[in-house]
C-alpha positions in Angstrom: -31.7 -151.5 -2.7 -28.9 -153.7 -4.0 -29.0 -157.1 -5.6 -26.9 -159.9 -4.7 -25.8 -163.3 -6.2 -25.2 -166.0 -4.0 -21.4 -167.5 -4.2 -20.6 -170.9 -5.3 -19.4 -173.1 -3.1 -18.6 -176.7 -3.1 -20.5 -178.9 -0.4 -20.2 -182.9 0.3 -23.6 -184.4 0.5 -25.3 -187.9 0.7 -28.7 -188.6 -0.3 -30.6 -191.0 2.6 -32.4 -193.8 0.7 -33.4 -195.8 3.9 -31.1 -198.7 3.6 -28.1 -199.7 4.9 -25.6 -198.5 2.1 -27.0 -194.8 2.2 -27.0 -194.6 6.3 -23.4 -196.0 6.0 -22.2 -193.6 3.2 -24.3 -190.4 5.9 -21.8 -192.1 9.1 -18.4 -192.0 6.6 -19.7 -188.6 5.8 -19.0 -187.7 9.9 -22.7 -186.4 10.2 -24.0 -187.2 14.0 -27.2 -188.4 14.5 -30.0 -189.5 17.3 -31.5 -192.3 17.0 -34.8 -193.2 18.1 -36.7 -196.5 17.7 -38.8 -195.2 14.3 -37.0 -192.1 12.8 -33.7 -190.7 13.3 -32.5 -187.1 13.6 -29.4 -185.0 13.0 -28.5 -181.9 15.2 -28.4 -179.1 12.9 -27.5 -175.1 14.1 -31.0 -174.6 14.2 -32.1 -177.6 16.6 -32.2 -181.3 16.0 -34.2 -182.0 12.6 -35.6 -185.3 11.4 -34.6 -187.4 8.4 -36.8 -189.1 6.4 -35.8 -190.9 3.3 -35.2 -189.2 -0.2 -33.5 -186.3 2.2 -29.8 -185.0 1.2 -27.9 -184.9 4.0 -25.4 -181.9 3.3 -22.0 -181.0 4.9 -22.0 -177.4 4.8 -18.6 -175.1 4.6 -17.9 -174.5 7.9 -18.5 -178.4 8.8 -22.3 -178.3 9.8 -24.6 -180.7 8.5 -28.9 -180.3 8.0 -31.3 -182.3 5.8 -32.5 -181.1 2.5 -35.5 -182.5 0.7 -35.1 -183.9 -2.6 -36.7 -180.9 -4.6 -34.7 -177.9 -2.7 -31.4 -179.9 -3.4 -32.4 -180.3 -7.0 -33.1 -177.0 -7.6 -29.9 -175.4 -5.2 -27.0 -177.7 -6.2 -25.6 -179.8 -9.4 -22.8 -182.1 -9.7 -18.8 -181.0 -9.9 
């Protein structure tokens, strides 16, 4: 068995607050999105996935986007 690191890589992400600034910053970002009358949802590779507010809404490397709760983010990314 070997052990692998993974690489670093730089990603663009916005954090979804649930007001108007945040979900304008997610839109200028290029993410899509559904919209429903209580929620909203972005498609993501693995299926459409909800957003709820605290989420990071992350542009990945090959231009994909999926939500990340707050803790996962914290402990997976930091600041460049």
């Amino acid at each position: 068995m070997a052990k692998y690191r993974k690489r670093p890589v730089v990603i663009e992400a916005v954090q979804y607050a649930a007001d108007e600034e945040s979900y304008n910053a997610i839109i200028k970002l290029g993410c899509p999105r559904v919209e429903y009358a209580d929620y909203w949802a972005i498609p993501t590779l693995e299926g459409e996935m909800l957003v709820s507010p605290g989420d990071w809404i992350i542009k990945g490397v090959k231009g994909e986007f999926y939500p990340c709760k707050p803790d996962i983010f914290a402990a997976t990314y930091e600041p460049v």
